[in-house]
C-alpha angles and dihedrals in degrees: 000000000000113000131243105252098208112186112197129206123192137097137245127007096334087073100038085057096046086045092062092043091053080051102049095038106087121219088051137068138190118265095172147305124226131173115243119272092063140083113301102254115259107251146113097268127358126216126210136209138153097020120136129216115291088039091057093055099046099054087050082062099045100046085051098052089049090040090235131155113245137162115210135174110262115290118250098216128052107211131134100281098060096044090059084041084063104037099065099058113228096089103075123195122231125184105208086220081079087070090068110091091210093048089054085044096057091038092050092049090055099051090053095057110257096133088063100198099015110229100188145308120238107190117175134183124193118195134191105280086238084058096069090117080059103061099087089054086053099054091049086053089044095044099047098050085052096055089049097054095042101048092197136121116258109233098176140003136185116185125171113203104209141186105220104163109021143349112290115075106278109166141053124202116182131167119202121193110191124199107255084059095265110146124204128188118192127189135192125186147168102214117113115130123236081250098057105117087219131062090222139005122222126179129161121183122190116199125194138154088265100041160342127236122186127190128194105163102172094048099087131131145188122206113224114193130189136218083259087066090242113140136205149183122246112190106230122192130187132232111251099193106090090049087046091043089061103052083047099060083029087059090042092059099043106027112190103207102181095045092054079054099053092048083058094050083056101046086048094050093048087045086057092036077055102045103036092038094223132096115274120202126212 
């Protein structure tokens, strides 16, 4: 059986760590990794991570002018150009949340009904207060994994978009109401002190009549004790890039072109609820 040739384009650890996942994963192999900026590799699919913005969007372009598969973290903008990126359905969306077991896990139980009447979803992620260029990166990411797990149409959204701690622009407030009443509240911030033991910190709580799940994927810890007796705690956390790896090919097989739309309706209408301070319906 012919094996899958994945070619991967990001940059840093997030593709080190991507790289060794291609390896390890059988069925596929490696055909090359590039950064962004260069020619797409030459291979049967390409997987993205670590990419910003602007990178994310120039490699959509690139892959549909060349007709190529690709699989990319959400896009941040929601102009023309991604929407016929989208549209055609070779370019997938990812959100590297995907990559966290829990994060499946919570997303998978809800799809099979254990909340029983779903109440809301309140999803955070706290970055590093040097990352705020990277906040509007975060809430993609963050967006697009809620309204996979929901499944339901946004009807209205309010969103503020803050500098806390500086000057530049380094939190994001947004507010979904779905139409079967669900609420969801995100929030993205850079505002992780030097001190924080994590890089990033990542929770998502589900509430219903019949249950509540809670995931916090990059809180995990393992206790080191020495001969002394005195104990510690070693924050421990776990490679998303297998997990991630595998939604990608799975998108990849099975592209859902008027979801990723709809994602795109969503983001537009947060970007004018931001921008205009005051609620947007859709």
């Amino acid at each position: 059986m012919r094996e899958l040739a994945v070619g991967l384009i990001g940059r840093g650890d997030a593709l080190e760590s991507l790289t060794r996942a291609v390896r390890y994963r059988p069925g596929i192999r490696l055909a090359d990794r590039v950064e962004p900026g260069v020619p797409l590799p030459d291979a049967d699919c390409l997987v993205c991570a670590g990419l910003n913005a602007s990178e994310r969007a120039a490699v959509a372009a690139l892959a549909l002018a060349a007709g190529r598969r690709v699989a990319i973290p959400p896009l941040p903008s929601a102009d023309d150009q991604a929407r016929r990126a989208l549209a055609s359905g070779s370019i997938v969306q990812v959100s590297p949340l995907l990559g966290y077991a829990a994060l499946r896990e919570l997303a998978e139980r809800v799809h099979r009904g254990e909340l029983g009447r779903r109440y809301g979803l309140f999803a955070l992620h706290h970055l590093a207060r040097s990352a705020a260029a990277a906040v509007d990166d975060a809430l993609a990411d963050l967006l697009h994994y809620a309204l996979e797990v929901l499944e339901s149409p946004v009807i209205g959204v309010y969103a503020r978009r803050s500098a806390l701690f500086g000057d530049q622009a380094d939190a994001w407030h947004a507010i979904l109401r779905l139409a079967d009443e669900t609420l969801v509240t995100l929030e993205v911030v850079a505002c992780l002190p030097v001190s924080w033991p994590e890089p990033e910190r990542l929770l998502v709580e589900a509430t219903g009549s019949d249950a509540v799940l809670r995931a916090e994927p990059t809180r995990q810890v393992v206790t080191a004790s020495d001969r002394a007796g005195l104990t510690r705690g070693v924050p421990w956390r776990p490679d998303p890039s297998v997990g991630y790896l595998e939604a990608a090919l799975a998108r990849l097989e099975q592209p859902d072109s008027p979801s990723e739309l709809r994602y795109l309706e969503v983001l537009s209408a947060l970007l004018a609820a931001a921008t205009e301070q005051q609620a947007v319906r859709l």
